[in-house]
Structures are given as C-alpha cells and as structure tokens.
DOKEKE-130371 format. One record per residue (C-alpha): residue number from 1; x, y, z negated; residue in one letter. Coordinates in pm, whole numbers. Each point is the difference from the previous one (the first is absolute). Layout:
{senu NUM {X Y Z} A}
...
//
This chain:
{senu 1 {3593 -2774 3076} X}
{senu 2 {140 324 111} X}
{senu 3 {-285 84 217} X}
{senu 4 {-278 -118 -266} X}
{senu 5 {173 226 -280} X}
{senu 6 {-65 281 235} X}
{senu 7 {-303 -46 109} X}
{senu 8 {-77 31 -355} X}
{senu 9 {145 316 -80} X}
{senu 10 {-174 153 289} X}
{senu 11 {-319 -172 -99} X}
{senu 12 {51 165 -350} X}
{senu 13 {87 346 152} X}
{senu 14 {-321 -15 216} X}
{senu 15 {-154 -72 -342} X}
{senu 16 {133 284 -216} X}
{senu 17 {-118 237 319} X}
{senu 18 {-324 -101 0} X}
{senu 19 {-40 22 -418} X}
{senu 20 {154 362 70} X}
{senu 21 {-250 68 251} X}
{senu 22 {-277 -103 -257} X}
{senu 23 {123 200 -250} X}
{senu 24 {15 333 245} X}
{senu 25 {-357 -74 138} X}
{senu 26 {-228 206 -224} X}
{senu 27 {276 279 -78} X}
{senu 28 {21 10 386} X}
{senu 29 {-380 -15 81} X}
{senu 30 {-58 297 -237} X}
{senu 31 {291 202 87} X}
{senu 32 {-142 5 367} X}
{senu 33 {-318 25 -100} X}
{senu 34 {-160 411 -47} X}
{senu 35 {-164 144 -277} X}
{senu 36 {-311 100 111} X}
{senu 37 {-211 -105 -340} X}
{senu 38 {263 66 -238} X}
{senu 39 {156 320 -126} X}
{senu 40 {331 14 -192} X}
{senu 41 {-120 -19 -313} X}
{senu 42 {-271 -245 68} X}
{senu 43 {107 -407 -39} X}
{senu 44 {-291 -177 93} X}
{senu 45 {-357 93 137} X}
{senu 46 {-280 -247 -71} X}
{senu 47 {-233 136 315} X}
{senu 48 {-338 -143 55} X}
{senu 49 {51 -344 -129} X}
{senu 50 {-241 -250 -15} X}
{senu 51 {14 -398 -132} X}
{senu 52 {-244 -246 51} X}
{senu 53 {2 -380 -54} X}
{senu 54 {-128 -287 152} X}
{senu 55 {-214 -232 -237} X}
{senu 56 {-276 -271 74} X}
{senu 57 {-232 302 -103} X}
{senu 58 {91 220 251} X}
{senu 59 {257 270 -11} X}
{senu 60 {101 183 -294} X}
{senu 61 {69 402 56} X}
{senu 62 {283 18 -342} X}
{senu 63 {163 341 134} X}
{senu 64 {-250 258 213} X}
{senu 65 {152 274 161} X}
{senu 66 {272 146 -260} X}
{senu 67 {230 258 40} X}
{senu 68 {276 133 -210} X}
{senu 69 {382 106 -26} X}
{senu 70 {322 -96 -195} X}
{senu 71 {240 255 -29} X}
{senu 72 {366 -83 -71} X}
{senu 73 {136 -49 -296} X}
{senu 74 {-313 30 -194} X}
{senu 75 {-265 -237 -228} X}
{senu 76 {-320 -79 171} X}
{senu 77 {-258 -187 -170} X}
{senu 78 {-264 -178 90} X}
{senu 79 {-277 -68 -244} X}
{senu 80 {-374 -131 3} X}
{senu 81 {-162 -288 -143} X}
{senu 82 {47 -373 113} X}
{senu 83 {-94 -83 371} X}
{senu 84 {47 379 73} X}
{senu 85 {229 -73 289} X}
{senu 86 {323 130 -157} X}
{senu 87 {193 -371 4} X}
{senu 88 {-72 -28 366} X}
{senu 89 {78 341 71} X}
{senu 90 {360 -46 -102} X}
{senu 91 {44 -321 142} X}
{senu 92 {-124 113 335} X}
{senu 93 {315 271 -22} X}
{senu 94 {247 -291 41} X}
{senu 95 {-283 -232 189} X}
{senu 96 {31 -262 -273} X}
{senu 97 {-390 -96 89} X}
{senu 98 {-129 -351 75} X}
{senu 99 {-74 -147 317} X}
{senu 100 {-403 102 -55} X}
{senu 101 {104 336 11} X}
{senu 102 {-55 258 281} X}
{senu 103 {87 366 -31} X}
{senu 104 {-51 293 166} X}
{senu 105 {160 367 -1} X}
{senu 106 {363 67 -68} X}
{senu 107 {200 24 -247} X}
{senu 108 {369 221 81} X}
{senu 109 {267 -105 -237} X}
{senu 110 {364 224 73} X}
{senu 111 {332 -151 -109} X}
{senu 112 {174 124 -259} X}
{senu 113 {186 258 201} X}
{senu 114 {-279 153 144} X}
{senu 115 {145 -36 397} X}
{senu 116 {-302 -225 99} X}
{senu 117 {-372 -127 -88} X}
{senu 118 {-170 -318 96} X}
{senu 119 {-349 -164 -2} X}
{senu 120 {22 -295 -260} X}
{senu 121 {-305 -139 110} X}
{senu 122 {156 -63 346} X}
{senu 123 {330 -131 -120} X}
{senu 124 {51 -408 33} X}
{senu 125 {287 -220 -42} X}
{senu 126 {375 158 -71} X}
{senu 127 {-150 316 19} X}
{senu 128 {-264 -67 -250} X}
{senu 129 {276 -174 -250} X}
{senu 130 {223 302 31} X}
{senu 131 {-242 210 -152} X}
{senu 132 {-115 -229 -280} X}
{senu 133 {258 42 -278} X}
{senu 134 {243 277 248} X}
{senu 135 {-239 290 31} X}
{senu 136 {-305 -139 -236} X}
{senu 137 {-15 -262 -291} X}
{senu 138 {-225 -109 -206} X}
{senu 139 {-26 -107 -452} X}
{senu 140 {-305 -203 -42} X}
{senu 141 {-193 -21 -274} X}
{senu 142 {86 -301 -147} X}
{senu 143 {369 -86 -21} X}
{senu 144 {-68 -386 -23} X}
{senu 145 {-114 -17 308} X}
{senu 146 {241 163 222} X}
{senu 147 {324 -191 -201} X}
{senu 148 {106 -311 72} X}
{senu 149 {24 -214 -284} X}
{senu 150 {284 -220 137} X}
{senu 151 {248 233 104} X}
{senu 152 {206 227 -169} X}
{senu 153 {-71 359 -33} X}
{senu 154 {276 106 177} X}
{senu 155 {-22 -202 297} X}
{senu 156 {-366 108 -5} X}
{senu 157 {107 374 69} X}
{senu 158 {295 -64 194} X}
{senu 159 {-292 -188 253} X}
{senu 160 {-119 342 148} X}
{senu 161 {348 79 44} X}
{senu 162 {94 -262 203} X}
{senu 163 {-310 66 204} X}
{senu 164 {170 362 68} X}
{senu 165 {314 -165 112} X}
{senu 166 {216 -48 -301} X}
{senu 167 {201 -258 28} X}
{senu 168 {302 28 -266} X}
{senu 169 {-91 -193 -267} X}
{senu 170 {242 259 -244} X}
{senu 171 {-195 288 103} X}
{senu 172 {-299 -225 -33} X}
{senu 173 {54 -48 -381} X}
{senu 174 {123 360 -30} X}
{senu 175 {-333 174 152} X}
{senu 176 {-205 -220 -243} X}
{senu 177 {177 73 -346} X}
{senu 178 {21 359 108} X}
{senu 179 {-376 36 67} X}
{senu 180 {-62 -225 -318} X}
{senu 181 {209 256 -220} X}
{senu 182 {-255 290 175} X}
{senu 183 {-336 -149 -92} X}
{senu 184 {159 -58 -341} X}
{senu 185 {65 -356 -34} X}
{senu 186 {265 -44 -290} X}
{senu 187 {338 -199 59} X}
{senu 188 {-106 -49 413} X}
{senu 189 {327 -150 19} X}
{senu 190 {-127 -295 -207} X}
{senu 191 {-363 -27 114} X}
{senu 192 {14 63 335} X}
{senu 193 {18 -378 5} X}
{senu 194 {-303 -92 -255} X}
{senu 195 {-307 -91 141} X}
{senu 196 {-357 157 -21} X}
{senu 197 {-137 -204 -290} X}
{senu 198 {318 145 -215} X}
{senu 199 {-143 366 29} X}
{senu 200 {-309 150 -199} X}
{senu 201 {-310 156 209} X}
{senu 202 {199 374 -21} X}
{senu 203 {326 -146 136} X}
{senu 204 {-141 -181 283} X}
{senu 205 {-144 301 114} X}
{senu 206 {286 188 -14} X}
{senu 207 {138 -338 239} X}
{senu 208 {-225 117 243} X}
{senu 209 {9 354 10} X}
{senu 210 {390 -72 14} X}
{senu 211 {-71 -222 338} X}
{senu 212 {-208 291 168} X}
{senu 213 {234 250 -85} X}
{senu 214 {307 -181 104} X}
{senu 215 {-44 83 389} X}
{senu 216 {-31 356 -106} X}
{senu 217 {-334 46 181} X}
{senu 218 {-156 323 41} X}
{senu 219 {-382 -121 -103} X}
{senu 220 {-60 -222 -345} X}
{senu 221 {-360 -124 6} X}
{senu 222 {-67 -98 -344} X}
{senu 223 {-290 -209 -70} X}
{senu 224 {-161 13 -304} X}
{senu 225 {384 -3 -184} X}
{senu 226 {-108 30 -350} X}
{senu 227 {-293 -196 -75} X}
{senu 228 {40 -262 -236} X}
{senu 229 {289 154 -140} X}
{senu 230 {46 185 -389} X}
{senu 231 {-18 349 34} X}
{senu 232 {391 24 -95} X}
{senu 233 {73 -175 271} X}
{senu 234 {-254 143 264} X}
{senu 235 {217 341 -72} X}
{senu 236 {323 -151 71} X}
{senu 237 {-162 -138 295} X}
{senu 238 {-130 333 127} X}
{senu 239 {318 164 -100} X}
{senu 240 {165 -282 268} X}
{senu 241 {-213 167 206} X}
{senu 242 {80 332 -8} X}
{senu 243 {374 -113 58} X}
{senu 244 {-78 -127 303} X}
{senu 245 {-168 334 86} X}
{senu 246 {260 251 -141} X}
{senu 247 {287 -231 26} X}
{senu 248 {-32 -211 352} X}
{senu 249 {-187 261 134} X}
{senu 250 {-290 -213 96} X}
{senu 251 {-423 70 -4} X}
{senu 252 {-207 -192 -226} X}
{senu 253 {-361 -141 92} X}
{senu 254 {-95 -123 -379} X}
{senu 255 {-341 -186 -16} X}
{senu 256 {-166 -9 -325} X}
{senu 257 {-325 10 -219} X}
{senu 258 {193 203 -250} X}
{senu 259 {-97 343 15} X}
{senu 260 {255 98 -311} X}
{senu 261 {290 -191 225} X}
{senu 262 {-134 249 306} X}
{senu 263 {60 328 -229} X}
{senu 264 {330 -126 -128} X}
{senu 265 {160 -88 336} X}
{senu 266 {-179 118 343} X}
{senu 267 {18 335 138} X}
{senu 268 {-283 -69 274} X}
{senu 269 {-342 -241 -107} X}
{senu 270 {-222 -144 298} X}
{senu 271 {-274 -90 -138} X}
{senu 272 {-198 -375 193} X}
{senu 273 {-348 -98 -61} X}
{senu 274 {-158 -293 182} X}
{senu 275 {289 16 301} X}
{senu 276 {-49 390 52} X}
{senu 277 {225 280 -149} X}
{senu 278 {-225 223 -177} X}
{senu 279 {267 270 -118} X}
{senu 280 {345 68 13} X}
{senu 281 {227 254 -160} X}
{senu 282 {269 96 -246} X}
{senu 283 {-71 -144 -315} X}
{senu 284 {-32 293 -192} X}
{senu 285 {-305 86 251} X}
{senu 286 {-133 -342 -16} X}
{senu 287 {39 -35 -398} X}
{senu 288 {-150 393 -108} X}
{senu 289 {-208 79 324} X}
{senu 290 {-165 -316 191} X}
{senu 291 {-221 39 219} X}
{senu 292 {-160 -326 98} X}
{senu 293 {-243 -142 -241} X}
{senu 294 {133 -355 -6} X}
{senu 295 {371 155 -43} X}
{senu 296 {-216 195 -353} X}
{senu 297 {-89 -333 -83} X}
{senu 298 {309 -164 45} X}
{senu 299 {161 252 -252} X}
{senu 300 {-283 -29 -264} X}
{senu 301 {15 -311 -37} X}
{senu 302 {367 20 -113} X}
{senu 303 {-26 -81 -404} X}
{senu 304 {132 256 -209} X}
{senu 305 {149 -20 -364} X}
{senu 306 {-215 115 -246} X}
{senu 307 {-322 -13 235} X}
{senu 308 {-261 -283 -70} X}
{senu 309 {-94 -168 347} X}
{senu 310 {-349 86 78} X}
{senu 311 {-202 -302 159} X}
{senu 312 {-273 57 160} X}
{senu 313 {-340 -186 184} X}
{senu 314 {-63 -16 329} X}
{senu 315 {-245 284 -91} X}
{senu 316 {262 230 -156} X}
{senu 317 {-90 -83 -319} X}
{senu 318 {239 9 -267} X}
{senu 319 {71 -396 -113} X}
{senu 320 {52 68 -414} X}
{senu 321 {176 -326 -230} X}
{senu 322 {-267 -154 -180} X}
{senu 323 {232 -57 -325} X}
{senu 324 {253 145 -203} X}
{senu 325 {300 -310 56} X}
{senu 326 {88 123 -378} X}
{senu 327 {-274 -148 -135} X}
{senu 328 {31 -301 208} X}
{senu 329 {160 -336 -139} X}
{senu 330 {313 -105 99} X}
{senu 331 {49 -247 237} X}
{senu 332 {408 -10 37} X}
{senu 333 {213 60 -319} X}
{senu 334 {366 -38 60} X}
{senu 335 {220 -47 -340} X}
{senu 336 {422 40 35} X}
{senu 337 {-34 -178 341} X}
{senu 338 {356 -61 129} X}
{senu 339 {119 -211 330} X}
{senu 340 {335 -103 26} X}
{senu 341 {207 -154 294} X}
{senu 342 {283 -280 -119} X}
{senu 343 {320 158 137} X}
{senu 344 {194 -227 283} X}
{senu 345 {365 -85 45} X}
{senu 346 {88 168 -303} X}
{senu 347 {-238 311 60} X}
{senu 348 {-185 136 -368} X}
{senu 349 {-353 -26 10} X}
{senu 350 {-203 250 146} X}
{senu 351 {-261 154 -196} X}
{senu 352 {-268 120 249} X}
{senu 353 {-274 58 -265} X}
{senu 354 {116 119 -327} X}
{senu 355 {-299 18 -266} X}
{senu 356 {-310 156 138} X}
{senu 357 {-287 107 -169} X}
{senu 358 {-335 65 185} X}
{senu 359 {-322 -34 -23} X}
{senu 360 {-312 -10 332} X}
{senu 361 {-340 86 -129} X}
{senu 362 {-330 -27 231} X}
{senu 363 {-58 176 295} X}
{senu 364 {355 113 -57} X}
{senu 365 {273 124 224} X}
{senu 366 {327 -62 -90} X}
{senu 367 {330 90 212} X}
{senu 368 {292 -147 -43} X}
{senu 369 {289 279 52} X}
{senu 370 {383 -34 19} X}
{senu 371 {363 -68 233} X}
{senu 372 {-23 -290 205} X}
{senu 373 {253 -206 -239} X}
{senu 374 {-86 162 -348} X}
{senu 375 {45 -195 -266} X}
{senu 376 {-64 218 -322} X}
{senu 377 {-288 -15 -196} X}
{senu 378 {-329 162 165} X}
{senu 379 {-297 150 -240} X}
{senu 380 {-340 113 66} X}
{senu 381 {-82 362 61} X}
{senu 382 {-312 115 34} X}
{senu 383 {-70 261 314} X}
{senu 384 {-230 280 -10} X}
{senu 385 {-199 -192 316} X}
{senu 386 {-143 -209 -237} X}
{senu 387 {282 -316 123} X}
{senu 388 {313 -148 -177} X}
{senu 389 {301 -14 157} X}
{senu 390 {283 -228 -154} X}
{senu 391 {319 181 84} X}
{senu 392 {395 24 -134} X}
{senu 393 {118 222 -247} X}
//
C-alpha cells in the first residue's frame, strides 16, 4: 500500500513538471529566440502573407502578398468591405485557420516583454497554445458563438486559465470577478456564476473581452466587436478597448466596416481590398489625405448627417425619387400602440411600448430611433432628408 501511495506521488510530481514545462515552452522559445524582424517598439509584423484554400473549384488566393506592422501599445484597424481578407488576416496571426488552409510568408509576433520574436505560422502544438490567449487573443464578432450556453460564466473564463496552469480554484474565482469588475460587469461577485442567456448582447461582449484580457496578452485581435450592437453600447465597447491598450498595455488589431469606429479608436488604418493591402497609414493621413482610389471610395461612401445619399446608374446618372412620399397614402397608421409583459414571481409588469403614434406613407422611409430597452413614448419627426425617424424625447 506503501509502495502504491508512492508511486503515486511521484507519478503526480512527474505530472506537475511536465504541466510546468508546458507552461515555460513559448516564454522559453521566444526568449532564445533573436529579434531580427522586430524592433522594440514593434509587436507584430505581418510580412508577405498569403492564404489560399482548398475547394472542389480549385484554390482560393483570400490573402496575396500583405505586409504591415503593429506597434505596441497602439490601435490598428483593419477595414475594407466583406471578403476583403481582413477576418483571415487576423486569424492567420494566431493560426486559427481550417484544415483547407495553406499559408505562406511569416508573420513575427514578440512577447510581451520584448526579449524574443517568433514565426506563428511555424508554431504547432504547446507552442502554438502558449501563444493563443498568453501573447495573442482574440473577441469575435458574435458573442453567442464563442460562449457556452451550459456553463457558467465564470468557469468559462477561468477555462483559459487553467490552460496557463492555474490550478487553485480560490485564485480561480478571484482572477474572474476581478477581470469581470474591469470590463464593467456590475455586482461580479453575484454573476460570475449566471450563465450566458442571463446577459444582454452588450454584457456578453464585455464576457468575452473579459476572457481575452484575463491572460494579460500583449495582442487583442478584435473582430468585428461592435456590429450588431446600439451605438451606446458600441462606445463602451471601444472604450473596453482602449483599457486594454492604455491599461494592460496590450496592441489592438480591430476589424471593422465602420469607418466612424476607425476615427474614434485606431491610431494606424490598413486599408484590404480583394486580399491585397492597398494603403496603410495613420488615420489622420488615411481619413484627410488618401491616396488610393478605392481607399476615396471607401470614405465617400460613409453617410453623413444632413447629406441626401446620391444613387446613381451604372452610367453615372443621377437615380431621382419619382414621388413626393407626402402626398402618398398611408399604408401603416399606428394609434396609442402599447405592449406590455405580465410581471413574474411577483415582478410589476413591464411596459415595453408605451403609446406610440406613427404613421408610414408610400414609398416612405421611416427609422425607428431609441436605447435598446426604452420604454417612453416615441413620436414622429420629420428629417430634412426627406425620411421620418420615430425617436424618444
């Protein structure tokens, strides 16, 4: 009995070495590795990279040939329209690419302490898992799909942790409700233990910004992070993300269509067409002095308040409204609507529509305006565009 109670305690020793030894692998790799690529102030170097995927077509070139820089402790964004190449791009940084996927070129990531670079398009196995979420994590886009509606949220960020080599279930707890209380969850005592389905579309976000930041990695790769999102809570999201550049210290690689989220938050823009950069800068370059045409494009094709949105014919020819919605019949006429919820377990009601009054003509645009859980009356107003918009007083 003796003899089997120590062969287990050895056994468990060996074990503990070898998790240490995991743990160690990348810090170690890139501590012994040189700089060539890298400067001091440069994190990561996107050199030459190229992506192409295997279909029953043939291959598909995504990424040709791109080249750009992230400095530390800075915003980079990434913007261009859909199938542009920027998605891939970023998930090539942590090689989070499926099987069809070949690359080609480098890309030199540093740690954090800038004593070491390595290739992550050569890194495999512990290697390749100590730099996903320890030097380089990623927010997707949408939140739904990266949390796991069955588990708590807690135990959902404490996961990367234990893949780091946490063990203590105390500090466990304590690392999540602290990084909770940063991304501005309230009372993360309490809710560390909800699950997903008990958090709105803002909150859950927050959840995963929260579980990138937790490792304190030097790179955040944020994909698309605000779409879908009210434009309250897209600036408490991109304020999240300037705490995790002036407060962790870390780079951000922020993917988006938005060209207003680009001039709010990034301090370099790469700009992707059809898998090729086609200009990079600093944004105040790229916003008042672009060079490329489709980058001119990109930017004038940004609506403006108070500007009409000219549509034009494939022959440039101005495409004018045929009829004045005014002096169109109406088609929708809303009178005191109001929807109410029956409270639960002796909850009041909730009034989610108090009262409205609109009306929809013809040919008519109408927007619909307001916080994502108003519930005071809303009233027509017409806009100078020649559109309603129903908003709150």
């Amino acid at each position: 009995m003796s003899e089997t109670n120590n062969t287990q305690a050895e056994a468990g020793k060996a074990s503990k070495s070898a998790d240490a030894a995991k743990e160690t692998s990348y810090g170690q790799a890139a501590a012994n590795a040189v700089m060539p690529h890298l400067s001091k102030d440069m994190l990561a170097s996107v050199d030459k990279l190229g992506v192409s995927f295997v279909t029953d077509a043939g291959p598909i070139k995504a990424v040709d040939d791109i080249t750009f820089t992230i400095p530390r402790k800075s915003v980079v964004g990434v913007v261009g329209e859909s199938g542009s190449g920027k998605s891939v791009t970023a998930r090539s940084i942590i090689k989070l690419l499926p099987d069809t996927a070949s690359t080609s070129g480098a890309i030199y990531i540093s740690n954090k302490e800038g004593t070491g670079e390595l290739d992550a398009l050569k890194l495999s196995g512990e290697q390749l898992r100590q730099l996903r979420g320890g030097e380089a994590a990623m927010v997707f886009q949408e939140p739904n799909s990266v949390l796991n509606p069955v588990f708590k949220i807690g135990w959902q960020i404490e996961e990367g942790l234990r893949a780091h080599g946490m063990k203590d279930k105390k500090e466990l707890r304590e690392k999540s409700i602290e990084i909770l209380k940063k991304v501005g969850i309230p009372d993360a005592e309490t809710r560390v233990d909800y699950y997903p389905h008990q958090f709105s579309g803002g909150q859950k976000q927050r959840i995963v910004i929260a579980m990138a930041l937790v490792l304190n990695p030097g790179l955040i790769l944020a994909d698309e992070p605000t779409t879908a999102l009210d434009v309250t809570v897209q600036m408490e999201i991109l304020d999240l993300l300037r705490l995790a550049r002036d407060e962790f210290g870390a780079s951000v690689l922020i993917i988006t269509h938005n060209m207003g989220v680009i001039a709010d938050i990034a301090d370099q823009v790469v700009v992707m067409y059809q898998g090729h950069v086609v200009e990079q800068g600093d944004v105040e370059q790229i916003f008042y002095h672009p060079k490329d045409p489709y980058t001119q494009r990109l930017l004038a094709s940004v609506p403006r308040i108070g500007e009409k949105l000219v549509v034009k014919n494939n022959d440039g020819s101005v495409v004018k409204r045929s009829v004045d919605w005014r002096k169109e019949p109406v088609v929708v006429e809303a009178k005191d609507m109001s929807v109410t919820y029956p409270g639960r377990l002796m909850q009041p009601d909730f009034v989610a529509v108090n009262k409205v009054n609109f009306e929809i003509h013809r040919s008519e645009v109408l927007g619909l305006v307001g916080s994502p859980v108003l519930a005071s009356p809303l009233r027509a107003v017409p806009s100078p565009a020649c559109k309603r918009s129903a908003t709150a007083p």
